[in-house]
C-alpha positions as CSV (number, residue, x, y, z in Angstrom):
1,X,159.7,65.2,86.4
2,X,163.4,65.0,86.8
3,X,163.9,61.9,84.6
4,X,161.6,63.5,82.0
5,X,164.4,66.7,82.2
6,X,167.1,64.5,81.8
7,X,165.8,62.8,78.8
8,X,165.1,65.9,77.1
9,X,168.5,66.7,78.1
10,X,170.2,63.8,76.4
11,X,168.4,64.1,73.7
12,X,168.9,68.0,72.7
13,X,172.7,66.7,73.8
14,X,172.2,64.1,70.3
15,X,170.7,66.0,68.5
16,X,173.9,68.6,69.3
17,X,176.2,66.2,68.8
18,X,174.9,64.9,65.6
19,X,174.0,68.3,64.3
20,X,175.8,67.3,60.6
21,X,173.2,64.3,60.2
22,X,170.3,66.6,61.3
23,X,171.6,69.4,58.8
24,X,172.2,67.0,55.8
25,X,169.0,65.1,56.0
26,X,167.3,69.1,56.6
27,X,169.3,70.0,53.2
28,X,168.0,67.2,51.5
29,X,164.0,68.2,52.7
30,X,164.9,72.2,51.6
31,X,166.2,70.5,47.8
32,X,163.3,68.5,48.0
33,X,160.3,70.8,48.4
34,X,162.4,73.5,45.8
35,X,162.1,70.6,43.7
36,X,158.1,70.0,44.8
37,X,157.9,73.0,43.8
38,X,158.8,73.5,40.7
39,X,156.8,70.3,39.7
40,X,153.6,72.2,41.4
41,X,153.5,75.6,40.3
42,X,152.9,78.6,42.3
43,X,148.8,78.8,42.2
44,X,147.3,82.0,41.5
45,X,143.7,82.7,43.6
46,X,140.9,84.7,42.3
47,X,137.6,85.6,44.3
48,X,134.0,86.2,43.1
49,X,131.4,87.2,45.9
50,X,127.5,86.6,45.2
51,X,124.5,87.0,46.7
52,X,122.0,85.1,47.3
53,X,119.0,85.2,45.1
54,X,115.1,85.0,46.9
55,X,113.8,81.9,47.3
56,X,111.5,80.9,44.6
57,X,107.3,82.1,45.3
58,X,106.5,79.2,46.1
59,X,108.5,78.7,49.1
60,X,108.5,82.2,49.8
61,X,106.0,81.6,53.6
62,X,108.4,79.0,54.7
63,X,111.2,81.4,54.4
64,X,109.0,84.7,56.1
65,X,108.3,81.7,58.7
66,X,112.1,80.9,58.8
67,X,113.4,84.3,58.8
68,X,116.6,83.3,56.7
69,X,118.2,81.5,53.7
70,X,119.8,78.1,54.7
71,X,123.4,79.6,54.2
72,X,125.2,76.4,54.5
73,X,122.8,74.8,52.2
74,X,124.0,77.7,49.7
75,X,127.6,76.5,50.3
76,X,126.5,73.2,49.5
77,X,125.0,73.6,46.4
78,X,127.8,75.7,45.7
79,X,130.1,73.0,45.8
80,X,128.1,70.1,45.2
81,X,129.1,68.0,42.2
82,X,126.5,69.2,39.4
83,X,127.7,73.0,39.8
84,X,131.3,72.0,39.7
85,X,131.9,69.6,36.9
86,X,129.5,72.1,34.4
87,X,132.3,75.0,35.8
88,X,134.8,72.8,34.4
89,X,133.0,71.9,31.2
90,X,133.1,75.7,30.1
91,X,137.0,76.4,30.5
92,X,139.0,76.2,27.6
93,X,141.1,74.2,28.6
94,X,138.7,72.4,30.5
95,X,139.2,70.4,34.0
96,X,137.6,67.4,35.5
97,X,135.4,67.6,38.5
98,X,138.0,66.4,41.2
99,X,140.3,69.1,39.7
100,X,137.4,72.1,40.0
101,X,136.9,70.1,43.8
102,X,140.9,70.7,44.8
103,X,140.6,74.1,43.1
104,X,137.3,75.7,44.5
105,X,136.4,76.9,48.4
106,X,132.8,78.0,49.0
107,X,132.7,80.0,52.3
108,X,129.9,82.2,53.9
109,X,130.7,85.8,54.0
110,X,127.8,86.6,55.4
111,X,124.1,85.0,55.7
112,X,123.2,86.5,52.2
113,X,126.6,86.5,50.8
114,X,128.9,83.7,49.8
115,X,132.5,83.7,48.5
116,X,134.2,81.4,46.1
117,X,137.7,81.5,45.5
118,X,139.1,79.8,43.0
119,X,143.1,78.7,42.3
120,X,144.3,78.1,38.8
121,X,147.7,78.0,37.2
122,X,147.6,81.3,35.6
123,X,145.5,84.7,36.9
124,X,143.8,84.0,33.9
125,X,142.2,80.6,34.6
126,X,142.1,81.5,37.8
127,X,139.3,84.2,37.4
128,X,137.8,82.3,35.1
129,X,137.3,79.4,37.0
130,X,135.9,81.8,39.9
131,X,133.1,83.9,37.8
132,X,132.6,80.2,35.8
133,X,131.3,78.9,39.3
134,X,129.7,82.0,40.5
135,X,127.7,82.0,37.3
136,X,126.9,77.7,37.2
137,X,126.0,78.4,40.8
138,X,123.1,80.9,40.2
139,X,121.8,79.3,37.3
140,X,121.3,76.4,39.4
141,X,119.8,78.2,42.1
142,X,117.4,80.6,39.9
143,X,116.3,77.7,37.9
144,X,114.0,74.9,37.4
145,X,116.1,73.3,34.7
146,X,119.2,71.0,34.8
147,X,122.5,72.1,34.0
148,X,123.2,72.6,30.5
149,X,127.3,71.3,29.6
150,X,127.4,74.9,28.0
151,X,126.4,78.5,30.9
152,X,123.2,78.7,28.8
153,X,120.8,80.1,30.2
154,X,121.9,82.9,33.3
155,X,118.4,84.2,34.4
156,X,118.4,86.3,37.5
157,X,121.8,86.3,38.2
158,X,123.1,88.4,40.5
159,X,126.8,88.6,41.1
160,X,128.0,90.8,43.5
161,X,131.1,91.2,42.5
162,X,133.3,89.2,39.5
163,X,137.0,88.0,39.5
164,X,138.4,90.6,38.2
165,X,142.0,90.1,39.3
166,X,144.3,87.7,41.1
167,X,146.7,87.1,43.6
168,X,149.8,84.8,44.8
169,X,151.8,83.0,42.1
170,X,155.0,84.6,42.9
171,X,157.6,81.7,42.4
172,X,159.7,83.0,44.6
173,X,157.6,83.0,47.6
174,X,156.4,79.8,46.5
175,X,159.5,78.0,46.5
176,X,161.0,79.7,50.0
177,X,157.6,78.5,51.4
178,X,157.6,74.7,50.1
179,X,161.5,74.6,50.8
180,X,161.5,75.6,54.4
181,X,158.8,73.5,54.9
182,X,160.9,70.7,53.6
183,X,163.4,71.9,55.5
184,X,161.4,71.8,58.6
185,X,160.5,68.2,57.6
186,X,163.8,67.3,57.3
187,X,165.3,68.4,60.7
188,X,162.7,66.9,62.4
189,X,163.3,63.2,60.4
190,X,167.0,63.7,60.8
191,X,166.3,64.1,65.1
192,X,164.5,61.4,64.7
193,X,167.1,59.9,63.2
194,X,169.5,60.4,65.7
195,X,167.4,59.7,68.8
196,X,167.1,56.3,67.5
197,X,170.9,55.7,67.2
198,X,171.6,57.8,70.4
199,X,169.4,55.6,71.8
200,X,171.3,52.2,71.3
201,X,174.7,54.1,72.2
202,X,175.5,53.1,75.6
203,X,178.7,54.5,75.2
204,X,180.3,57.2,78.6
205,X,180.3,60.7,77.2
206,X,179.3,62.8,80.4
207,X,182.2,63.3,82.9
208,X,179.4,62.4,85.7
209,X,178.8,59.0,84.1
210,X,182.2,57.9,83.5
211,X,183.2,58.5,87.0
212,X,180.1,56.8,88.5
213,X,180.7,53.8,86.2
214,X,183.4,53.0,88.1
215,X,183.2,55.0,91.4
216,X,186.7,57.1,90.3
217,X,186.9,60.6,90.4
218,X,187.8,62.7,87.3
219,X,190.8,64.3,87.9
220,X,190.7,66.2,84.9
221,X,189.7,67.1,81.2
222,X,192.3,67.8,78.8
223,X,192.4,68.1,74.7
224,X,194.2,65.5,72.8
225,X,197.1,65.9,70.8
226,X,195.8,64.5,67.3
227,X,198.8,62.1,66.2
228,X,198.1,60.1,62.8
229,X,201.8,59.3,62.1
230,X,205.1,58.8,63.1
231,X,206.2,62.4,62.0
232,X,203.2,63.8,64.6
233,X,204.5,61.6,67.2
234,X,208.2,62.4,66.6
235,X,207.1,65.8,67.1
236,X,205.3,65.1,69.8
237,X,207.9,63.8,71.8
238,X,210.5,66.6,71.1
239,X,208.8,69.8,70.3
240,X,205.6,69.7,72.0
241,X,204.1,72.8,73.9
242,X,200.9,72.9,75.5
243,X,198.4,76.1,74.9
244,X,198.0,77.3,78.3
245,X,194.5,76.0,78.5
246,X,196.8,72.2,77.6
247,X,199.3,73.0,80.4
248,X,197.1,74.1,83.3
249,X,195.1,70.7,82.8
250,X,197.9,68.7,82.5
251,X,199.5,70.3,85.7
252,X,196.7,69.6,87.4
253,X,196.3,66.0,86.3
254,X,200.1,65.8,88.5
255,X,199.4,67.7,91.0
256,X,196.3,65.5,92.1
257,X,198.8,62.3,91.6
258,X,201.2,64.2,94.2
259,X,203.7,64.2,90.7
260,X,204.8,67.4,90.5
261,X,206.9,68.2,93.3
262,X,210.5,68.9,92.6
263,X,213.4,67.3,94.0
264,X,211.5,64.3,95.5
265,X,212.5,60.8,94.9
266,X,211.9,59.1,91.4
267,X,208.1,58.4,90.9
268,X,206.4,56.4,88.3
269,X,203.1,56.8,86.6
270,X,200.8,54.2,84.7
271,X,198.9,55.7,82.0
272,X,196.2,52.5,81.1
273,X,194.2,53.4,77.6
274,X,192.2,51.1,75.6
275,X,193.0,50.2,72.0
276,X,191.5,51.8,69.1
277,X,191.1,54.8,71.9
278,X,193.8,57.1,69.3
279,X,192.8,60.3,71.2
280,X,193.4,59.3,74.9
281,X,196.8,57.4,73.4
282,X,199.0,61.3,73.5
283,X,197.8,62.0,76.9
284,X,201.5,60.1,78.2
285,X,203.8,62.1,76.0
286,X,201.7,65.0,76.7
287,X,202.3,64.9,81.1
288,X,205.9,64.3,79.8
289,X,206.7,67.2,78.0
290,X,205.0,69.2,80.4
291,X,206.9,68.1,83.6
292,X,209.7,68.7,81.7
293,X,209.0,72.4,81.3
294,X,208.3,72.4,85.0
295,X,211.6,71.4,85.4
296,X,211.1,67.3,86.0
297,X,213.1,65.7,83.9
298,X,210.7,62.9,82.5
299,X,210.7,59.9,80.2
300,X,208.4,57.5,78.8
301,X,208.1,53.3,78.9
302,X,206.7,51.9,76.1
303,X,207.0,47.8,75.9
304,X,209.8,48.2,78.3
305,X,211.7,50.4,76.0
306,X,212.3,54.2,77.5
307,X,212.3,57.5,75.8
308,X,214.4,59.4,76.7
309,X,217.1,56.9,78.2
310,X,218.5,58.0,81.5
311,X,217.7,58.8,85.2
312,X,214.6,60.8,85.2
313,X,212.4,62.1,88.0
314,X,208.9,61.0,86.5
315,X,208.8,57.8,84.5
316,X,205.7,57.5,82.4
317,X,204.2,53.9,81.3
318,X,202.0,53.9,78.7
319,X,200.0,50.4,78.7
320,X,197.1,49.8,76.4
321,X,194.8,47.2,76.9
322,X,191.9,45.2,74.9
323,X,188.8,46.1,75.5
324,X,186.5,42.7,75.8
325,X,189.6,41.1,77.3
326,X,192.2,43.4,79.7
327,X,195.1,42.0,81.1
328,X,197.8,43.8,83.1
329,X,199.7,40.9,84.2
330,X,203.3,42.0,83.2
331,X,203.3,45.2,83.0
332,X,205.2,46.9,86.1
333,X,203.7,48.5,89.1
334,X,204.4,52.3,89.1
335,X,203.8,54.8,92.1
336,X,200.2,55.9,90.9
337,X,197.6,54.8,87.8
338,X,195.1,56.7,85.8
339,X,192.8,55.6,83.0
340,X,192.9,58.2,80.2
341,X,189.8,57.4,77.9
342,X,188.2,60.0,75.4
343,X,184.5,61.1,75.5
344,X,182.2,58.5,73.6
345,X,184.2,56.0,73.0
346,X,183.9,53.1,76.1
347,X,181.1,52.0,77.6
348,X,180.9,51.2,81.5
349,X,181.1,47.6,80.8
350,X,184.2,48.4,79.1
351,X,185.7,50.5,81.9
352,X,184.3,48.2,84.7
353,X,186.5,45.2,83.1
354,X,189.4,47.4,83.0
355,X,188.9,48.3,86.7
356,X,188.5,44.6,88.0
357,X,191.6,43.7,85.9
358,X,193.7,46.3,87.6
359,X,192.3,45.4,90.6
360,X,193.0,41.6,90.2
361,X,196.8,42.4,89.1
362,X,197.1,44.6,93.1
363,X,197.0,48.2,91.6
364,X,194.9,51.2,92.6
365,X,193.6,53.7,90.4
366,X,194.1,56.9,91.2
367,X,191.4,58.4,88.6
368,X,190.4,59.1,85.6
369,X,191.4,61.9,82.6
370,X,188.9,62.7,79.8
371,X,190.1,63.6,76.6
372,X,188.4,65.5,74.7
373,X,185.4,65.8,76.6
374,X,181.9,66.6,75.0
375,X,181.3,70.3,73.7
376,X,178.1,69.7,75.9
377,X,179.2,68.4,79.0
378,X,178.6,70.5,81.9
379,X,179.3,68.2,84.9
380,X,182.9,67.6,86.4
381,X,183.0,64.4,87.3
382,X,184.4,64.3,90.8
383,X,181.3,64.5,92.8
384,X,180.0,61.4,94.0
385,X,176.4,60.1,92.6
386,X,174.7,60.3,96.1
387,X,175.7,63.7,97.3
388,X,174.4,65.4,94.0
389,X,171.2,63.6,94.5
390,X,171.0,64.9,98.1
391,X,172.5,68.5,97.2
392,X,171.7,71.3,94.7
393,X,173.2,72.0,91.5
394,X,176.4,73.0,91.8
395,X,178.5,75.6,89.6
396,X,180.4,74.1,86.5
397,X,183.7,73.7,85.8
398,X,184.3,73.6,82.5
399,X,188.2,72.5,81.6
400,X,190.1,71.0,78.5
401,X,187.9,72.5,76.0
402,X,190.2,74.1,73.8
403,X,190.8,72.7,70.5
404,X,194.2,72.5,69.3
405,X,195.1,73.6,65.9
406,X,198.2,72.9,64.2
């Protein structure tokens, strides 16, 4: 039962995520069934009511023995083949039998009365398809003669009541109904779009699954800074400042690494990002700005060249690595290491690689930092796999969430 949860869960989680594909391909249902419908008119219905006529004298003992007319074989006869196509015959214009078939429904009112109801383009042909029928219908039934192609002959007819008037055909209501249907339609191919892709993406996006990928705690969630150039990451380096959402994440990011006490020796930190990862690439700069409003002075390594030069009390490495093929051989050891990765971006194969080559070159890592975590996520990522499976749910912590707007 609880695997059946979770799946529904990942997959309202897709659907969530990929909410533009599910509302494009709905768009494109709604444009399509407005356009259905105005290639299929709005049908107008009109309804005659008859009753039956006796049976004829010489069958009158079986039906005192019976009790009752066969409604169903009333229906029948109704909207057997003979009755229709003569219908059709005697409209101006006229219509075919499988047209008078998709047009006509014969149902029992009662056990002496039936009702037809007949659809046409216009109210007009509508009612007279309806009292054409009614009238075919008891000249068939009254009779001993075969259809003429004309209504000929009408003896003993008895209508109850004619088509005298019609209903439906508004266009409006017609194309709202046909476009949300297409609508409906549509979200429901464009979920089953995603699922498909979602399901083929073995890609981290969940705080919980990114830690237990690589056993590593998640020491927090913070929102990237979106750099495309140089000018965003000049500015980035000299005039950044963190939302207070931005600043409380990134403090605690140190503070967990032991990193923000002041007036301590030197320490060093190793930032490790994978390439083509461009929103967990800022998350560097960002820890340095913001021990440097915290009052430690802090610069940043990059290919062994630092920014700003001079004696600082936090040095920052930044170090990104490939992602079929890590290698940290070179790069200095600092006091602590992180991973900073974005949500949906590595898979644990990825990650896992990145661990064992850290581990190979003697480091430790200290933990991870999610960028940009998903909208959806609601786990925190720092409890282990086997004490959630043994505990209840605990509360969430929701963190790094805000989007930054420039």
């Amino acid at each position: 039962m609880s695997a059946q949860q979770l799946d529904v869960k990942k997959s309202w989680r897709a659907i969530r995520r990929h909410r533009l594909i599910v509302a494009s391909v709905a768009a494109l249902g709604l444009l399509g069934g407005i356009a259905y419908g105005l290639i299929v008119p709005a049908m107008h219905t009109a309804t005659s009511l008859v009753v039956l006529p006796p049976p004829p004298a010489t069958d009158a003992e079986k039906s005192a023995a019976s009790g009752a007319q066969s409604i169903d074989t009333q229906v029948f006869i109704a909207e057997s083949e003979p009755v229709l196509k003569s219908a059709g015959q005697n409209l101006d214009p006229t219509l075919t039998t499988e047209q008078v078939r998709g047009r006509v429904k014969v149902t029992a009112v009662t056990q002496d009365v039936i009702k037809i109801d007949a659809k046409g383009q216009t109210a007009r042909q509508s009612m007279q398809l309806a009292n054409a029928v009614a009238g075919i219908y008891l000249v068939y039934v009254t009779s001993d003669q075969n259809l003429p192609g004309d209504l000929g002959k009408k003896t003993g007819a008895r209508v109850l009541e004619q088509a005298t008037t019609a209903r439906g055909g508004n266009v409006l209501v017609h194309l709202g109904i046909l476009g949300l249907l297409g609508a409906l339609i549509g979200a429901a191919v464009g979920s089953v779009i995603v699922l498909a892709k979602a399901r083929g993406d073995r890609r981290l996006r969940l705080r919980d699954e990114i830690a237990d990928a690589v056993g590593l705690p998640v020491l927090a969630s913070v929102s990237s800074y979106q750099a495309t150039d140089v000018s965003d990451w000049a500015y980035l380096l000299e005039h950044y400042a963190p939302t207070a959402v931005e600043a409380w994440s990134l403090r605690k990011t140190l503070h967990h690494l032991g990193l923000d006490v002041r007036g301590g020796p030197p320490v060093t930190l190793t930032v490790l990002s994978f390439a083509g990862d461009d929103k967990a690439l800022p998350l560097g700069p960002q820890l340095a700005a913001l021990a440097t409003s915290i009052g430690l002075p802090a610069s940043i390594v990059v290919d062994s060249h630092q920014e700003p030069a001079g004696s600082s009390a936090l040095t920052i490495h930044l170090v990104v690595v490939d992602r079929d093929a890590p290698h940290l051989d070179g790069s200095e050891h600092t006091t602590n290491t992180v991973i900073a990765l974005s949500s949906g971006v590595v898979t644990a194969e990825e990650l896992a690689r990145l661990a064992v080559a850290a581990a190979a070159s003697g480091r430790e890592i200290d933990g991870l930092v999610v960028t940009d975590p998903d909208p959806t996520d609601r786990t925190i990522g720092r409890v282990s796999q086997s004490t959630r499976r043994s505990n209840s749910r605990l509360p969430t912590l929701l963190t790094g969430t805000a989007r930054r707007t420039k």
